[in-house]
PANU-499332 format. One line per field, with one value per residue: residue number from 1; x, y, z negated of N, C-alpha, C in turn; residue in three letters. Coordinates in Angstrom, 2 decimals, padded with zeros to 5 digits. Layout:
<nodes>
num c(NUM|...)
n_u c(X|...)
n_v c(Y|...)
n_w c(Z|...)
ca_u c(X|...)
ca_v c(Y|...)
ca_w c(Z|...)
c_u c(X|...)
c_v c(Y|...)
c_w c(Z|...)
residu c(ALA|...)
</nodes>
This chain:
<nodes>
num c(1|2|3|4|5|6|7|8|9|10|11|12|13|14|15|16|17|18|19|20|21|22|23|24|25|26|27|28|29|30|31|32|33|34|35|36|37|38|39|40|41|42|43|44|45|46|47|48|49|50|51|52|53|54|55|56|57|58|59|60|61|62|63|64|65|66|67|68|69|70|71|72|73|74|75|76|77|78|79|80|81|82|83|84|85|86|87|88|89|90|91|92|93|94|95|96|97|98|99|100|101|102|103|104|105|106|107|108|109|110|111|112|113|114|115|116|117|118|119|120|121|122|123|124|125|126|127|128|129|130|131|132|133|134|135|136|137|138|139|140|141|142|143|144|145|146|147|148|149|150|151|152|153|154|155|156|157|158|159|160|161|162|163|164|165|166|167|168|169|170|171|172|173|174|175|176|177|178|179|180|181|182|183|184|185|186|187|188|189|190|191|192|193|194|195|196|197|198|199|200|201|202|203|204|205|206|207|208|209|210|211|212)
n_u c(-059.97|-062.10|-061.24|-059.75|-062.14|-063.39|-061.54|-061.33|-064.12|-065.38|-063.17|-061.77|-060.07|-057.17|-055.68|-053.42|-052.54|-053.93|-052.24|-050.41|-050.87|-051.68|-049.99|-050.73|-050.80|-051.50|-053.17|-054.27|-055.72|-057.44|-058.98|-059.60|-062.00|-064.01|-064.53|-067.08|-067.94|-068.52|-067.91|-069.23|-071.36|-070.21|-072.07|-074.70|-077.71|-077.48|-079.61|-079.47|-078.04|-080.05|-083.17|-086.46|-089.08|-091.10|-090.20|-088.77|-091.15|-092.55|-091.16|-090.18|-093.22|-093.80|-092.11|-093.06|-095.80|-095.15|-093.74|-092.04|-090.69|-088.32|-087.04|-085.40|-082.36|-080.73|-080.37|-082.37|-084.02|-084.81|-085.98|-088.26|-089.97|-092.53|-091.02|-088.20|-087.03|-085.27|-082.64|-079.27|-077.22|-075.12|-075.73|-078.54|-077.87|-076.38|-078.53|-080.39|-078.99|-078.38|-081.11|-081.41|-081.81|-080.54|-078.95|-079.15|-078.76|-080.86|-081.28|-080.01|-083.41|-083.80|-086.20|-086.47|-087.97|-088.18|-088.05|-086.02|-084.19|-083.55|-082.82|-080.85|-078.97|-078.38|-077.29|-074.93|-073.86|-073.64|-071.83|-070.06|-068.94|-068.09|-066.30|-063.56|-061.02|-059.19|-057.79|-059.54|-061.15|-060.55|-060.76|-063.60|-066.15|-067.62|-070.34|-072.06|-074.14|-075.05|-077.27|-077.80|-079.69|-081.56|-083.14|-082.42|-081.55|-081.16|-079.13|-080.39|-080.59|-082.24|-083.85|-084.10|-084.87|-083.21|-084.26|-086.18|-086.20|-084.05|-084.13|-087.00|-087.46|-086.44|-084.88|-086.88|-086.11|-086.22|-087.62|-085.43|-085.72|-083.79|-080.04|-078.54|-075.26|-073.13|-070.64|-067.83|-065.83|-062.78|-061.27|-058.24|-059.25|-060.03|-063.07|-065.24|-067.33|-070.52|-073.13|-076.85|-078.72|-081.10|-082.62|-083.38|-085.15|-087.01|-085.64|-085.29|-084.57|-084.34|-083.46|-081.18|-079.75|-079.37|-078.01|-075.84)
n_v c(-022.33|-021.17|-018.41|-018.75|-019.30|-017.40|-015.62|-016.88|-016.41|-014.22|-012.04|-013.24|-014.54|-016.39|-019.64|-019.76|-017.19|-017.00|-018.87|-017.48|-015.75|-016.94|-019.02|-021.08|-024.63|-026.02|-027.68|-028.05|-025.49|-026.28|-028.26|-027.02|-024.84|-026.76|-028.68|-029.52|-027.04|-027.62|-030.58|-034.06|-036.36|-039.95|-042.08|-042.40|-043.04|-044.50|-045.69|-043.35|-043.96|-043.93|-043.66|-042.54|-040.66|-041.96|-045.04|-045.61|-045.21|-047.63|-049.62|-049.79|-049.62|-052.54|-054.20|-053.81|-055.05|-057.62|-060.25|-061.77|-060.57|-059.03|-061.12|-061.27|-061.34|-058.43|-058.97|-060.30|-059.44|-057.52|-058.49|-059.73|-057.82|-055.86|-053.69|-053.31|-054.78|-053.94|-052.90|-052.47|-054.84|-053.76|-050.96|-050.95|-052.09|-050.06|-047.99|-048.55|-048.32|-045.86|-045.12|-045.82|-048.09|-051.24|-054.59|-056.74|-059.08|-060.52|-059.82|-062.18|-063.69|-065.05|-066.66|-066.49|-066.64|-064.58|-066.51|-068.72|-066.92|-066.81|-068.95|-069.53|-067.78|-068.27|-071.03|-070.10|-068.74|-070.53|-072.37|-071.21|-070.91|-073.38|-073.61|-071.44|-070.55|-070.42|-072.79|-074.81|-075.79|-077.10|-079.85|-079.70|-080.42|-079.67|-079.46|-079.11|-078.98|-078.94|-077.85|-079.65|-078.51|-077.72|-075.47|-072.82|-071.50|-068.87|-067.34|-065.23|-063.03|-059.73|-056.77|-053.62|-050.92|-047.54|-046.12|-047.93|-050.04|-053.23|-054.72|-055.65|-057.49|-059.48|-062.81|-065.45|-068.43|-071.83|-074.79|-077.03|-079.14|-081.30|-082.82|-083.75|-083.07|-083.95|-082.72|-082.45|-080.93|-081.35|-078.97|-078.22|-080.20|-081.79|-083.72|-085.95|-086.92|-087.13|-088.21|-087.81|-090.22|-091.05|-092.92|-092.88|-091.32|-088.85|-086.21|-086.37|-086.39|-088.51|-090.13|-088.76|-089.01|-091.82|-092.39|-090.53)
n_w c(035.62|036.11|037.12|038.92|040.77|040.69|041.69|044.86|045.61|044.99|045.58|047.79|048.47|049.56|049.72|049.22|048.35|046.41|044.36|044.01|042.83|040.15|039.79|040.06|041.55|045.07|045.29|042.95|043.05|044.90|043.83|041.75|043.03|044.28|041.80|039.72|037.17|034.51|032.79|034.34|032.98|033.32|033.48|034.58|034.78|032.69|029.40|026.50|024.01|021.35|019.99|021.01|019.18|019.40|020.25|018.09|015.89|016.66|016.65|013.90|013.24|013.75|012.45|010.16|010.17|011.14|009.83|011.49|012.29|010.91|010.57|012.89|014.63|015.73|018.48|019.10|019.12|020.20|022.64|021.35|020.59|022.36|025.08|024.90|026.76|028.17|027.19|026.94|025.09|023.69|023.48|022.24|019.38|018.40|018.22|016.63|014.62|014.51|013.90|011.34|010.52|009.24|008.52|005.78|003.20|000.81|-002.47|-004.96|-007.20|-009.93|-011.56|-015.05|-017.93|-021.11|-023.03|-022.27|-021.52|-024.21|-025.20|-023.94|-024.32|-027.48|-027.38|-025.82|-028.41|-030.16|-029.13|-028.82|-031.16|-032.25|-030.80|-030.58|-029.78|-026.58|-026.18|-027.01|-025.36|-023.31|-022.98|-022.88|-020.89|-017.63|-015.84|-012.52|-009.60|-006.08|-003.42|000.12|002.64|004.92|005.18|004.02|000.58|-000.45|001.25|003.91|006.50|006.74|008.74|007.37|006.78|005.72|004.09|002.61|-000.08|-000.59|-003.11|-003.04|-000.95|-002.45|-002.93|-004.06|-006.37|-005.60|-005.77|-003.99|-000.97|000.29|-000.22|-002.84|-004.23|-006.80|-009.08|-011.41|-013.88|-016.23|-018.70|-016.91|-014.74|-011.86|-012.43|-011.05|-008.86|-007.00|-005.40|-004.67|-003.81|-001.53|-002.21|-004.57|-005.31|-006.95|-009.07|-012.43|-015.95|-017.08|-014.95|-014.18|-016.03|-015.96|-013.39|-013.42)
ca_u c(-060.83|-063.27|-060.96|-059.70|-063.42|-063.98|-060.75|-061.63|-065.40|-065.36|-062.37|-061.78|-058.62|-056.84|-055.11|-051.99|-052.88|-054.81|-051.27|-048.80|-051.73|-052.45|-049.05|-051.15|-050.56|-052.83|-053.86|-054.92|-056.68|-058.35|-059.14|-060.89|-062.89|-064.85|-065.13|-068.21|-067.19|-068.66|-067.48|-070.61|-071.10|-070.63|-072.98|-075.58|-078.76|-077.35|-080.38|-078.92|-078.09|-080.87|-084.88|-087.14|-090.00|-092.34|-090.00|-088.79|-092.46|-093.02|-090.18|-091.17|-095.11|-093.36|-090.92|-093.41|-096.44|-094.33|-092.47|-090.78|-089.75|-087.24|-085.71|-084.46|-080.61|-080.98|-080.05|-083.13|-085.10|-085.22|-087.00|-089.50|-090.89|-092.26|-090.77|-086.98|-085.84|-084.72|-081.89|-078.29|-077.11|-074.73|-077.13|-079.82|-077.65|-076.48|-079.74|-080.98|-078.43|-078.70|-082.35|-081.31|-081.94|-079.02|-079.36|-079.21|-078.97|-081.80|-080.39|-081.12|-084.64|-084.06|-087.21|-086.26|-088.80|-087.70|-087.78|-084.94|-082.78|-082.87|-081.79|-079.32|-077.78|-078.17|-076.78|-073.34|-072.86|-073.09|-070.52|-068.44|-068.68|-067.83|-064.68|-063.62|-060.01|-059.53|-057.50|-060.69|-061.96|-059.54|-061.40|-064.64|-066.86|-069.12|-070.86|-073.29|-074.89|-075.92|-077.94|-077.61|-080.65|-081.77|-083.48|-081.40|-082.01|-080.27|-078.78|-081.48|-080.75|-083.49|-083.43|-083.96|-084.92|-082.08|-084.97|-086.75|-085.11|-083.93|-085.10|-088.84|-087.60|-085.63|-085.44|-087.58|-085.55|-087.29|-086.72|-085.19|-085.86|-082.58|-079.55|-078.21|-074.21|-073.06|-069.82|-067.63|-064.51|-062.96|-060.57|-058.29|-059.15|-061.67|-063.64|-065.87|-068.49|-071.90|-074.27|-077.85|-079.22|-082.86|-083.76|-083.22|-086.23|-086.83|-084.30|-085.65|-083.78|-084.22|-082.59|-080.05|-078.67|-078.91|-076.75|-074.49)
ca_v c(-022.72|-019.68|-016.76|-019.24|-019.40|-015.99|-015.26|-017.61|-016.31|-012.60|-011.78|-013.83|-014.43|-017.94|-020.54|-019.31|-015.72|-017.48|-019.53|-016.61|-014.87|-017.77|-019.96|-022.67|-025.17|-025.73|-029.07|-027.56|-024.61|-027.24|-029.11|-025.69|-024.70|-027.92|-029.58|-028.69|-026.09|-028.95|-032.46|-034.73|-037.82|-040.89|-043.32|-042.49|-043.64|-045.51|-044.80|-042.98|-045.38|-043.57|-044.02|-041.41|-040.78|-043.07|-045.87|-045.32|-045.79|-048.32|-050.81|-049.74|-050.95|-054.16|-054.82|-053.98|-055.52|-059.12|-061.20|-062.79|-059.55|-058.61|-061.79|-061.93|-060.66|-057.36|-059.11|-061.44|-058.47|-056.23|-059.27|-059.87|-056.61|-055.08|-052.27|-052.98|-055.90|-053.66|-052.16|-053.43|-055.44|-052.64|-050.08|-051.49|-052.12|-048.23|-047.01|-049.27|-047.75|-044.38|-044.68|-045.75|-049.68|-052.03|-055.79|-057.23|-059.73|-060.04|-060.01|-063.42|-063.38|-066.52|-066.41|-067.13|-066.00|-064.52|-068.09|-069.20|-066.14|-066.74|-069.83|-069.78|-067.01|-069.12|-071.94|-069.63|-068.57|-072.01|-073.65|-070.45|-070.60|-074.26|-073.72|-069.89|-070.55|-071.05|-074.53|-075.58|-076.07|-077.91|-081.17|-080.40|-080.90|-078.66|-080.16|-078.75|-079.58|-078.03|-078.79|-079.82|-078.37|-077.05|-074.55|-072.36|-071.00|-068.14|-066.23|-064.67|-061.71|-059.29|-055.63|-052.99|-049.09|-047.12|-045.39|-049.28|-051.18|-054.59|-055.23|-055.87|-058.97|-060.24|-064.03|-066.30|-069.45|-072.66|-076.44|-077.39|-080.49|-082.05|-084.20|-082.77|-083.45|-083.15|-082.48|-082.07|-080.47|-081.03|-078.40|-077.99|-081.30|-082.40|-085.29|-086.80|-086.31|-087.78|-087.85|-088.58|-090.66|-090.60|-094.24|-092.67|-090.83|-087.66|-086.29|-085.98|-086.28|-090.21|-090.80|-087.45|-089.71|-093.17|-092.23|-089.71)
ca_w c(036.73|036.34|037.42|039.91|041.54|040.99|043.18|045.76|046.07|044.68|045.78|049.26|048.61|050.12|048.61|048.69|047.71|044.39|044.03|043.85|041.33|038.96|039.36|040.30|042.98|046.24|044.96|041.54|043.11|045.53|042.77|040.21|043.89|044.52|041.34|038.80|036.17|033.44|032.74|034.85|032.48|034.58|032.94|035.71|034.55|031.42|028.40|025.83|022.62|020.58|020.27|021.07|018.21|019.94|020.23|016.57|015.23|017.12|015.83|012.11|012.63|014.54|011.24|008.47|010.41|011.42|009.12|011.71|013.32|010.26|010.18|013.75|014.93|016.92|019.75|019.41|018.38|021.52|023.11|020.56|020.36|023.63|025.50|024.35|026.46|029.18|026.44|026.40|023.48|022.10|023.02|020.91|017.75|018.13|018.43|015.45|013.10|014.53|012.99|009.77|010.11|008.88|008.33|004.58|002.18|-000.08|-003.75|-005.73|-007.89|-010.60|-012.74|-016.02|-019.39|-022.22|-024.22|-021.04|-021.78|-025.97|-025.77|-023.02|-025.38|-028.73|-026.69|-025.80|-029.05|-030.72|-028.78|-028.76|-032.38|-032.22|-030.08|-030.72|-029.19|-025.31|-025.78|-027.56|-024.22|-022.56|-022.68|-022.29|-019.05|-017.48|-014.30|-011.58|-008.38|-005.00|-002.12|001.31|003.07|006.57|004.63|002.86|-000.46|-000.73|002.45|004.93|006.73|007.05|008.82|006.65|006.93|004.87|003.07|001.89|-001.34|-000.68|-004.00|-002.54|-000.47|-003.24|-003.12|-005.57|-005.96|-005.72|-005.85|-002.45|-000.15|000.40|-000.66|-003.89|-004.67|-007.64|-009.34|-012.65|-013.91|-017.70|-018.51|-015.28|-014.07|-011.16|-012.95|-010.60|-007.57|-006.89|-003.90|-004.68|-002.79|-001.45|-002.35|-006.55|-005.81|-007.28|-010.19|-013.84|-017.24|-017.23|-013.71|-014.36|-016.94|-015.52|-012.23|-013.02)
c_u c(-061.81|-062.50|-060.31|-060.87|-063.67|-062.85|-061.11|-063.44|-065.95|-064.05|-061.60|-060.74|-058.32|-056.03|-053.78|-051.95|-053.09|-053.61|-050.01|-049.68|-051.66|-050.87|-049.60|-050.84|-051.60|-053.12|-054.90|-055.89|-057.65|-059.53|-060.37|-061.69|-064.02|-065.19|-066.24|-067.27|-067.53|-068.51|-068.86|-070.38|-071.32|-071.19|-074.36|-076.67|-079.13|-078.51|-079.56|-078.92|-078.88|-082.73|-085.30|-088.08|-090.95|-091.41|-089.76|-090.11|-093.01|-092.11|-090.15|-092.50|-094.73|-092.86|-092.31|-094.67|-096.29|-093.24|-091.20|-089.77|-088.66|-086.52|-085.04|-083.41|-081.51|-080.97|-081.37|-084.58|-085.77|-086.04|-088.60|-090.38|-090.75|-091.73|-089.36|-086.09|-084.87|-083.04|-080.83|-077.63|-076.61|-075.56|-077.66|-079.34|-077.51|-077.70|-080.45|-080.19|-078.48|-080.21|-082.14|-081.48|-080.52|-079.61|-078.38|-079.31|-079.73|-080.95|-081.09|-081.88|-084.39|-085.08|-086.62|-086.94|-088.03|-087.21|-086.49|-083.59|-082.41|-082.29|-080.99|-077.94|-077.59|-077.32|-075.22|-072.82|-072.34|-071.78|-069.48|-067.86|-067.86|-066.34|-064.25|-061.83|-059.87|-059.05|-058.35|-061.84|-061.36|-060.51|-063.11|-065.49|-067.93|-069.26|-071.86|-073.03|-075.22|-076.18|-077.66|-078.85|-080.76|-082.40|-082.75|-082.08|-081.70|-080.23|-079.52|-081.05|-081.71|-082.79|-084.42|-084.15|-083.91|-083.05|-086.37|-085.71|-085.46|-084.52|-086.90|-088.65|-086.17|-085.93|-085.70|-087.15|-086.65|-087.00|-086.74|-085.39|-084.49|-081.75|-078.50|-076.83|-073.58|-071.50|-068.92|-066.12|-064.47|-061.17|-060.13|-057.86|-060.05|-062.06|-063.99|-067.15|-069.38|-072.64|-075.76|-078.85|-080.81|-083.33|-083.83|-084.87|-085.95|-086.01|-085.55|-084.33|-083.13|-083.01|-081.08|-078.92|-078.29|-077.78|-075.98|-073.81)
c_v c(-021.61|-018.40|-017.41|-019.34|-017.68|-015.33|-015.67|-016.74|-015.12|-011.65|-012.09|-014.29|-016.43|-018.61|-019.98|-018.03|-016.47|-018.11|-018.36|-015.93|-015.63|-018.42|-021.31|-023.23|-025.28|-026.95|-028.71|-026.89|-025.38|-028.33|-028.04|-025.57|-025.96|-028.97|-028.62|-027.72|-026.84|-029.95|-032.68|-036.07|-038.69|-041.72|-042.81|-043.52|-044.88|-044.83|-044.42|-043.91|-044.40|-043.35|-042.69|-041.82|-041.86|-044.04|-046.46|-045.91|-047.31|-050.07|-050.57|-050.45|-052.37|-054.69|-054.99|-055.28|-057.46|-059.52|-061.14|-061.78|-059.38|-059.73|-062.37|-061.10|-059.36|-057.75|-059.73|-060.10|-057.68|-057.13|-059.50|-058.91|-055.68|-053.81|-051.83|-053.82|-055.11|-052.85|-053.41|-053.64|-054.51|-051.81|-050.31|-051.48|-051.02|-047.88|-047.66|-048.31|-046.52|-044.06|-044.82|-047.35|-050.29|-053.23|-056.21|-058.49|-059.60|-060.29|-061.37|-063.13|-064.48|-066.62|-067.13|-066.13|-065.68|-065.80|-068.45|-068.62|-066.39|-067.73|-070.15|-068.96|-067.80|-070.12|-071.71|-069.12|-069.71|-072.43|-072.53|-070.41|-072.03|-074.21|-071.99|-069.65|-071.08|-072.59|-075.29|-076.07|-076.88|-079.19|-081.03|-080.44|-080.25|-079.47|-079.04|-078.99|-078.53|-078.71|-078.29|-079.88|-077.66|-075.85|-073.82|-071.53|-069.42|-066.76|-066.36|-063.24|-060.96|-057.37|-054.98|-051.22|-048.79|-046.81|-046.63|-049.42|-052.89|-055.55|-056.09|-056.96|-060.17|-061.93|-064.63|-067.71|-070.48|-074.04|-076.65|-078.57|-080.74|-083.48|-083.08|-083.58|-082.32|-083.14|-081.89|-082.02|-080.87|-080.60|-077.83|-079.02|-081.85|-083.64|-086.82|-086.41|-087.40|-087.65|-088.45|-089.25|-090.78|-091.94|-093.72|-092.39|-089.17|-087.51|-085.84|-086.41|-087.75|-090.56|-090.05|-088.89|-090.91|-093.16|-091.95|-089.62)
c_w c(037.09|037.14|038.21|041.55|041.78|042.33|044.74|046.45|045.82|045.42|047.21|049.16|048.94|049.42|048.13|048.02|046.17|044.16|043.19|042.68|039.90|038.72|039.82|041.76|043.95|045.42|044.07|042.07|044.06|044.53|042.23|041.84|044.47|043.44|040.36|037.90|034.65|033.90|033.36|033.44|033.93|034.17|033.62|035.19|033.59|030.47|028.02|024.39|021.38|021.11|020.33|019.74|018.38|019.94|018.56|015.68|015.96|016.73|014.32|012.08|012.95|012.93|010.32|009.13|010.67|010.84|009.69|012.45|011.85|010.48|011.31|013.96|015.83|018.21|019.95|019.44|019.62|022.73|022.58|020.62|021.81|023.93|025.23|025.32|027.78|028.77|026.57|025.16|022.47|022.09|021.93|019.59|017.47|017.56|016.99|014.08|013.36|013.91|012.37|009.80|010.05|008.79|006.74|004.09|001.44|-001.30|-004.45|-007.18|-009.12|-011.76|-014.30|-017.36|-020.31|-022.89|-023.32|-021.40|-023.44|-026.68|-024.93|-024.14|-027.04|-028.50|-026.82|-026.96|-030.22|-030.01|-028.97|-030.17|-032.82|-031.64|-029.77|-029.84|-027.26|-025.13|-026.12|-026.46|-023.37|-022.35|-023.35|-021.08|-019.16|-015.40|-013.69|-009.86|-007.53|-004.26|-001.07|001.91|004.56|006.40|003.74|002.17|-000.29|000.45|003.34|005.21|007.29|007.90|007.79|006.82|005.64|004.06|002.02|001.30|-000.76|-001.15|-003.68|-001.45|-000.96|-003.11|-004.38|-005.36|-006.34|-005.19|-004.26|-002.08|000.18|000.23|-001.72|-004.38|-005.72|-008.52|-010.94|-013.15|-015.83|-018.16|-017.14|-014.28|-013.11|-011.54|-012.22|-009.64|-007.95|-005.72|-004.72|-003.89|-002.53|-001.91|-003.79|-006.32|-006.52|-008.63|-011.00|-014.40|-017.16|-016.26|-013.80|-014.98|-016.63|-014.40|-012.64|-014.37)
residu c(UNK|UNK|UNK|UNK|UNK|UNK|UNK|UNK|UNK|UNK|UNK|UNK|UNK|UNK|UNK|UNK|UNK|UNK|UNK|UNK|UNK|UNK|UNK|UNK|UNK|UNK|UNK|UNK|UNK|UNK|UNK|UNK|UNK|UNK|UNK|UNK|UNK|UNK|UNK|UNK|UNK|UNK|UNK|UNK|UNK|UNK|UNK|UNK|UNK|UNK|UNK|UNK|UNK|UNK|UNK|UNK|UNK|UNK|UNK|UNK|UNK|UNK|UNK|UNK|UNK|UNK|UNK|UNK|UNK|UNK|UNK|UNK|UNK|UNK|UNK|UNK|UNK|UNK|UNK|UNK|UNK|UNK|UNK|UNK|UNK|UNK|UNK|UNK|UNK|UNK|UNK|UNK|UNK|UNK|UNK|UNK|UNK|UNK|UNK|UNK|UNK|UNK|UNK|UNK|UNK|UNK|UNK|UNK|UNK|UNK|UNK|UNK|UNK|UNK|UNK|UNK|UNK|UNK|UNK|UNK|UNK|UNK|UNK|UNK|UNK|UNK|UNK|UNK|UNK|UNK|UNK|UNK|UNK|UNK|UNK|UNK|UNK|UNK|UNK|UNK|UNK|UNK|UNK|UNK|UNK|UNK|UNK|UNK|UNK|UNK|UNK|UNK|UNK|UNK|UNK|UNK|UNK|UNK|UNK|UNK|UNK|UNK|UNK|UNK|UNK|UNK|UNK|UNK|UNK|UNK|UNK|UNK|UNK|UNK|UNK|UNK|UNK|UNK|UNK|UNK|UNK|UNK|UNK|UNK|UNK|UNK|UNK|UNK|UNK|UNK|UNK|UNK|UNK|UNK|UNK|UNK|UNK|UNK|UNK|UNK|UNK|UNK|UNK|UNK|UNK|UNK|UNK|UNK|UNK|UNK|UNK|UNK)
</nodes>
């Protein structure tokens, strides 16, 4: 295209002259004489899917400063926090991970004391000592329960700077409001279900044992 232009405009020479020089056709050389000599992007007044420094700092003081800003979707996010909502949806997630933010799982926290862990482990090696073969297990029953809550324990996704630990919004589990069903296998047999119902009242040891 260059020593096409240069013919055309150093040289004077006409289409057909630049044809029999180059090999090229009139279309082509019509083509290298009127278009740019660089690609144009055509996204005409699209942003670019990355933050300037100022926007950058400015969705960091938003995150660390507001709870509720980590724990909404990106999509919910570029509303919440001024000066973003004019960004489209993929945009925005680009530009989020082109800074380094991702969205996470916190890892689960389960407090449990020393005294918790020495006899959970005294616990496993009694019975293992009690039943040291795997058919020695065959018949007996291990049960547990989960809840049915509007609050969930567990899974929260938060965003995240690549250069923050997770660790630091680890969850701390904690007795849930619900309806707690509960369930029990012995060997490789399903035993028996449970629902508890709200007229029981709250669960202790006493009621544990009277229902289920």
């Amino acid at each position: 295209q260059i020593r096409i232009r240069a013919l055309r405009e150093d040289a004077h020479m006409d289409y057909e002259a630049i044809s029999k020089a180059t090999g090229a056709s009139i279309r082509q050389i019509q083509y290298a004489c009127n278009s740019p000599l660089t690609p144009r992007s055509n996204r005409r007044g699209r942003k670019p899917s990355q933050f300037t420094d100022e926007e950058k700092d400015h969705i960091t003081r938003s995150l660390n400063d507001d709870h509720i800003a980590r724990k909404l979707t990106w999509l919910d996010l570029r509303y919440y926090i001024s000066g973003f909502e004019h960004w489209l949806d993929k945009a925005f997630t680009i530009a989020m991970r082109a800074a380094g933010f991702d969205r996470k799982v916190p890892p689960r926290r389960i407090q449990l004391t020393p005294a918790h862990k020495a006899a959970r482990l005294a616990f496993a090696r009694e019975q293992l000592a009690l039943r040291p073969r795997p058919e020695d297990w065959e018949h007996v029953a291990f049960s547990d329960e989960t809840w049915a809550t509007n609050n969930p324990m567990w899974k929260r996704w938060l965003t995240v700077h690549e250069f923050e630990d997770i660790e630091a919004w680890a969850t701390i589990r904690r007795k849930p409001q619900g309806w707690m069903f509960w369930g029990m296998i012995c060997g490789a047999v399903k035993a028996g279900s449970f629902v508890w119902e709200k007229e029981y009242g709250g669960i202790n040891s006493e009621k544990y044992q009277r229902y289920i």
